[in-house]
PLY file of the C-alpha trace (Angstrom):
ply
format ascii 1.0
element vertex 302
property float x
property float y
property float z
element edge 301
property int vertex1
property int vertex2
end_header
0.00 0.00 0.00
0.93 3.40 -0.97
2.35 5.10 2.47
-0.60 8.19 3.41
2.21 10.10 5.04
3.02 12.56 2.66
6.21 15.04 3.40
5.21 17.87 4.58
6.44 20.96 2.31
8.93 23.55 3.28
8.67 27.14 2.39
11.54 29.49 2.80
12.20 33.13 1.65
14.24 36.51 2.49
11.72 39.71 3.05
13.59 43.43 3.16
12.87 44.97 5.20
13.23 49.13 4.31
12.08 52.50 4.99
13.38 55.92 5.69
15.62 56.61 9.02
14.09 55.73 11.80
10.78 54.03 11.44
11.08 51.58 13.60
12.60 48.71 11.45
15.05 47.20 13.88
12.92 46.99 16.53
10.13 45.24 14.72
13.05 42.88 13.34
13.89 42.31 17.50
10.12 42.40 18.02
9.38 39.61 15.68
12.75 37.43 16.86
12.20 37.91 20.57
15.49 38.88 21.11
17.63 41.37 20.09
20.13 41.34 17.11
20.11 44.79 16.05
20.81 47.74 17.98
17.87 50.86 18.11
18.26 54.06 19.50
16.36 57.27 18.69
18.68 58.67 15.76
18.75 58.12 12.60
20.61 55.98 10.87
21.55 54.15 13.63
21.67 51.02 11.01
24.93 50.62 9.06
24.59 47.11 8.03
22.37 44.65 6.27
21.63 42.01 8.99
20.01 38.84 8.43
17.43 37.75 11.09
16.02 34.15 10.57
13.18 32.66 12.17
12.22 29.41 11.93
8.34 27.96 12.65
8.29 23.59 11.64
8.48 23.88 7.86
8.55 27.85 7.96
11.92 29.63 7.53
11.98 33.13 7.28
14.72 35.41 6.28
14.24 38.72 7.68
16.76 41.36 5.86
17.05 44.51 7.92
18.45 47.24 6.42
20.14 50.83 6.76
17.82 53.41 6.25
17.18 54.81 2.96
18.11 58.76 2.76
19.01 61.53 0.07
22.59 60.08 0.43
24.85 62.87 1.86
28.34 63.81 0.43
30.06 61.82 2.74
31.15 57.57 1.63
29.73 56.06 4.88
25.96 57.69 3.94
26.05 56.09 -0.04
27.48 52.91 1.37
24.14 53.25 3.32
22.08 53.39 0.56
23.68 51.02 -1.44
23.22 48.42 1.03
19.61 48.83 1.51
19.00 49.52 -2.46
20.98 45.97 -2.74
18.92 44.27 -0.68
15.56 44.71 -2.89
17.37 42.50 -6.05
18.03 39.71 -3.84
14.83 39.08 -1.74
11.52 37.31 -2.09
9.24 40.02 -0.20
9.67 43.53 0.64
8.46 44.74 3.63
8.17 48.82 3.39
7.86 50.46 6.54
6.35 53.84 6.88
5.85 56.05 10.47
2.09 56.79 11.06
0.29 59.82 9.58
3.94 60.94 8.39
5.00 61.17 4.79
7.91 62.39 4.10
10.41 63.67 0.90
12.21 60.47 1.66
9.08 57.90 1.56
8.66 59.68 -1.93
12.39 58.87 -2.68
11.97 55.17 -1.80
8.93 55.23 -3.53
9.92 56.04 -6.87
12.42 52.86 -6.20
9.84 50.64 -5.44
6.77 51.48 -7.84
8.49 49.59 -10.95
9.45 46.62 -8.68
8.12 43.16 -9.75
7.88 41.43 -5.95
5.01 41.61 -3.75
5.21 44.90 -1.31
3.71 44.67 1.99
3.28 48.24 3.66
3.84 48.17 7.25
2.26 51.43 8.82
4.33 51.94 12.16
3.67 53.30 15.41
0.27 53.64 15.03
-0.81 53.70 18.56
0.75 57.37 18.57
-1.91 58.28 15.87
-4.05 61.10 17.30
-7.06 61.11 16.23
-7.35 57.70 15.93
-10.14 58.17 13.47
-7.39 59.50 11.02
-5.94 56.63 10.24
-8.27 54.72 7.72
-8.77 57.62 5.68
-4.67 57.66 5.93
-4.55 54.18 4.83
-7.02 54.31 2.19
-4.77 56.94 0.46
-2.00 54.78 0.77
-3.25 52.23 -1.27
-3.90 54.34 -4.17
-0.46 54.72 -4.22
0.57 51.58 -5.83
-1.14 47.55 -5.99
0.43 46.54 -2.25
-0.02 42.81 -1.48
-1.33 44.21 1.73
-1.39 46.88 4.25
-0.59 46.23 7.82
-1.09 48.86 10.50
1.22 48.22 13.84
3.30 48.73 17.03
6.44 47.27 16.87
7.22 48.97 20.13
4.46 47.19 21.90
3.71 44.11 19.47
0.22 45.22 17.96
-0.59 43.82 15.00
2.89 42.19 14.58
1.37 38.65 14.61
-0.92 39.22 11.79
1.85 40.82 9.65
4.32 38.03 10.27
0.73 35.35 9.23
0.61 38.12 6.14
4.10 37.82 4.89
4.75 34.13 5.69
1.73 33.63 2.67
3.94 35.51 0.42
6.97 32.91 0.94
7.97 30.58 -2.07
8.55 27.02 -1.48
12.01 25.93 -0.47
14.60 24.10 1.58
15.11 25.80 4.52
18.56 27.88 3.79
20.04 27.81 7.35
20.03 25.47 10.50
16.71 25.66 12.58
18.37 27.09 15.38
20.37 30.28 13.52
19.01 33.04 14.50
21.47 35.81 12.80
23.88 35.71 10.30
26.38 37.81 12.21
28.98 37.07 14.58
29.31 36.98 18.51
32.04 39.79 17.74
29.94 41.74 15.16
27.13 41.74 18.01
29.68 43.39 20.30
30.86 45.86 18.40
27.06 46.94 17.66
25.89 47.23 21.28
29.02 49.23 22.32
27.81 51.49 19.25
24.52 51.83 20.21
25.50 52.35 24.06
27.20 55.39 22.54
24.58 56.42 20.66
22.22 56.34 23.80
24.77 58.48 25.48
26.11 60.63 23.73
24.34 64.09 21.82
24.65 66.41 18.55
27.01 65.23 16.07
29.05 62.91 18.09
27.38 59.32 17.46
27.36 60.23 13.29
31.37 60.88 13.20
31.98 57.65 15.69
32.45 53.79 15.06
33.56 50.51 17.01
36.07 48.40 15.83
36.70 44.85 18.19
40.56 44.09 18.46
40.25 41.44 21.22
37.23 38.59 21.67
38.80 35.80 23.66
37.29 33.87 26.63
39.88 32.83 29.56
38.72 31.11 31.96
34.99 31.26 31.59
35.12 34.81 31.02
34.81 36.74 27.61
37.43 38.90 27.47
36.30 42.06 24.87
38.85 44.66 23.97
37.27 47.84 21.56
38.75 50.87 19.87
35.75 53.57 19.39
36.91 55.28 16.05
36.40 59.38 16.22
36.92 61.74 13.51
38.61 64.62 15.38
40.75 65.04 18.49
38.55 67.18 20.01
35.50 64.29 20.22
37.77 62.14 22.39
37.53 64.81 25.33
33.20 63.89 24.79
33.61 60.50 24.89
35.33 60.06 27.20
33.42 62.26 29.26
34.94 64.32 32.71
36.83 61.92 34.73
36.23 59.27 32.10
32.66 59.03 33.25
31.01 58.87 29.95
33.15 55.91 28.69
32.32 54.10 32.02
28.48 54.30 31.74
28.93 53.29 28.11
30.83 49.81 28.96
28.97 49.40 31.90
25.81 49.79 29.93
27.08 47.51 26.98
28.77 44.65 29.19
25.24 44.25 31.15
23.88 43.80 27.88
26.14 41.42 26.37
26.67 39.30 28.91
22.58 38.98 29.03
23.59 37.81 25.39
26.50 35.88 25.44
25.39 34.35 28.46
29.02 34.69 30.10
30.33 36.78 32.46
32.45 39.91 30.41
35.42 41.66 30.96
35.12 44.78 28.53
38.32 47.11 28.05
37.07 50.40 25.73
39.64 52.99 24.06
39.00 56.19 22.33
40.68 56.72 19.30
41.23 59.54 16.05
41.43 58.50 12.44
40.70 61.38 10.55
37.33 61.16 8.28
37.29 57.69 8.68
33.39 58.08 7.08
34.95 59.72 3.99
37.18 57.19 3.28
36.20 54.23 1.27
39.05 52.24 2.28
39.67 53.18 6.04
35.53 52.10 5.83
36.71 48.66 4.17
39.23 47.96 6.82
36.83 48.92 9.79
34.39 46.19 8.09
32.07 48.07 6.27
31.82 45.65 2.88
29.27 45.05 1.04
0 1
1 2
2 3
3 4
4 5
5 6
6 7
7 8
8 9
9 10
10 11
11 12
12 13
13 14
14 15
15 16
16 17
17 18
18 19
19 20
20 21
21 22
22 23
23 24
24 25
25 26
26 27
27 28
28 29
29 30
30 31
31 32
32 33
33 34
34 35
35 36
36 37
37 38
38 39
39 40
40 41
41 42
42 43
43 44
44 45
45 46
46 47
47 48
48 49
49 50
50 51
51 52
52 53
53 54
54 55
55 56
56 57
57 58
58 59
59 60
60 61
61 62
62 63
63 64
64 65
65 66
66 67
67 68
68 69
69 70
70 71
71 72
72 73
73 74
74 75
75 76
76 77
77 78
78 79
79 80
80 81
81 82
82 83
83 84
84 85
85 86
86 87
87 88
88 89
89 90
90 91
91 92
92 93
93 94
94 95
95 96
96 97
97 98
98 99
99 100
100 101
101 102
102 103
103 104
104 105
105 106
106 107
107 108
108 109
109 110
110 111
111 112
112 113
113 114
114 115
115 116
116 117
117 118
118 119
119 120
120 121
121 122
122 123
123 124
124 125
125 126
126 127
127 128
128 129
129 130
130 131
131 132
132 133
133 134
134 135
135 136
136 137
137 138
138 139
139 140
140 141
141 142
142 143
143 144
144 145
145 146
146 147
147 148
148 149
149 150
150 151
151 152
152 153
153 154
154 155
155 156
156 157
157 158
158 159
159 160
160 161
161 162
162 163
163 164
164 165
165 166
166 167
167 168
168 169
169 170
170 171
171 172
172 173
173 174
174 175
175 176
176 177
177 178
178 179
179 180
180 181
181 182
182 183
183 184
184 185
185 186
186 187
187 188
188 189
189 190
190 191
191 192
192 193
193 194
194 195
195 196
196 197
197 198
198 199
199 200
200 201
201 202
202 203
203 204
204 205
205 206
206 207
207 208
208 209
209 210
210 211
211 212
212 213
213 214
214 215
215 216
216 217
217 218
218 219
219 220
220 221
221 222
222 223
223 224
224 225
225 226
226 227
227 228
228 229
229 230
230 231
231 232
232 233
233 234
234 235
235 236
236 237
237 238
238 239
239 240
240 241
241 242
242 243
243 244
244 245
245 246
246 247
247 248
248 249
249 250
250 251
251 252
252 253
253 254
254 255
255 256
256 257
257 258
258 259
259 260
260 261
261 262
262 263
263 264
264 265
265 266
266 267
267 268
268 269
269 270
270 271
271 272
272 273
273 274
274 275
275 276
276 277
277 278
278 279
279 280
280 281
281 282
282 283
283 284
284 285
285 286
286 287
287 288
288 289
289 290
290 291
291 292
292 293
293 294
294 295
295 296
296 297
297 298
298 299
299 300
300 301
């Protein structure tokens, strides 16, 4: 007799997902993961790279691609390399998932888009942070103008800050996912590296803390990830542009730089799961953003 079991089909696919500076993209990314693999803060552009987050439900893989956000590139290397990252992204996925803020439309959601409206892949459009949306009675008449804006394969209204809505986009997208092998082990969650994770939450420590300018001309570059003797052992240089931003990072009496490790070891070794012993350094290498090799050597590649 012919065996009744039949093999249960896989699907697997990699969803984009883009939108303007600060919308809210990482932390729907760490929303939908349940833990965190990409650093948030209030400013924009806090995103440099294009990290893969994969989540995997019995034959469901998805690929999650979260991106830097798209902006009128500025003059200096480190803001194209931006862009061409996240542009990149949208020729190699299955799904793109286009994030927008709210009631807000901005000269940048026209930028992206103009990029988008000859694309031949179903768009989802994620409205974010709608549970700041005063009066609430604005939003479908908000949404219903969105959709004359191009054929979307759906709109989905959300929190990602407090999880509203986030299960019925995630039920939304995983329809749109062609059949495949899953592309990575069951239990990968990112792409990136225990040492690529490091140098991100020391970044975004010094994002948190630090104000005007500063975090934009700053980067983090690991020169020591060793564990001795049950403890991880994490030595960083914090890359500035000018001599005169070492005196703000470091802070008076070095206080600055101490709330920033002590901030970013908690956080790691929640993480890593070890106990970490986290030496940080301030140093100058002049227009390090402006420089496309100094930004090859301190790991921005594409």
């Amino acid at each position: 007799m012919p065996n009744s079991k039949q093999t249960a089909k896989t699907h697997c696919g990699y969803i984009a997902i883009i939108g303007r500076p600060n919308v809210g993209k990482s932390t729907l990314l760490n929303r939908i993961l349940g833990q965190k693999i990409s650093i948030t803060s209030h400013k924009p552009q806090t995103t440099r790279h294009q990290i893969l987050g994969i989540k995997t439900e019995g034959e469901r893989q998805t690929v999650f691609v979260d991106t830097p956000g798209l902006h009128k590139a500025g003059k200096h290397e480190l803001n194209k390399y931006m862009n061409r990252v996240a542009l990149q992204a949208l020729n190699d996925v299955d799904v793109v998932a286009w994030m927008v803020e709210g009631l807000k439309w901005k000269e940048e959601d026209d930028w992206i888009y103009n990029r988008l409206k000859s694309l031949n892949k179903p768009i989802v459009l994620i409205v974010n942070k709608v549970d700041r949306v005063e009066p609430k009675t604005a939003l479908l008449p908000h949404l219903q103008a969105l959709a004359q804006k191009m054929e979307f394969a759906a709109i989905i209204p959300i929190s990602a800050q407090n999880g509203s809505n986030v299960e019925e986009l995630e039920a939304t997208l995983a329809k749109l996912l062609p059949e495949n092998p899953h592309f990575f082990p069951d239990d990968q969650v990112t792409d990136r590296t225990d040492r690529f994770l490091a140098s991100e939450i020391i970044r975004e420590k010094l994002m948190r803390n630090l104000h005007q300018e500063i975090p934009y001309a700053l980067t983090v570059e690991i020169e020591e990830f060793k564990e001795k003797e049950s403890i991880l052992h994490i030595h960083a240089v914090i890359w500035l542009e000018k001599e005169n931003q070492k005196a703000i990072v470091i802070g008076e009496g070095g206080q600055t730089l101490k709330r920033v490790g002590k901030a970013a070891r908690i956080d790691m070794e929640k993480i890593f799961e070890k106990k970490i012993f986290l030496q940080l350094w301030a140093k100058v290498k002049e227009n390090w953003s402006d420089d496309a090799k100094a930004l090859q050597s301190l790991g921005y590649n594409e």
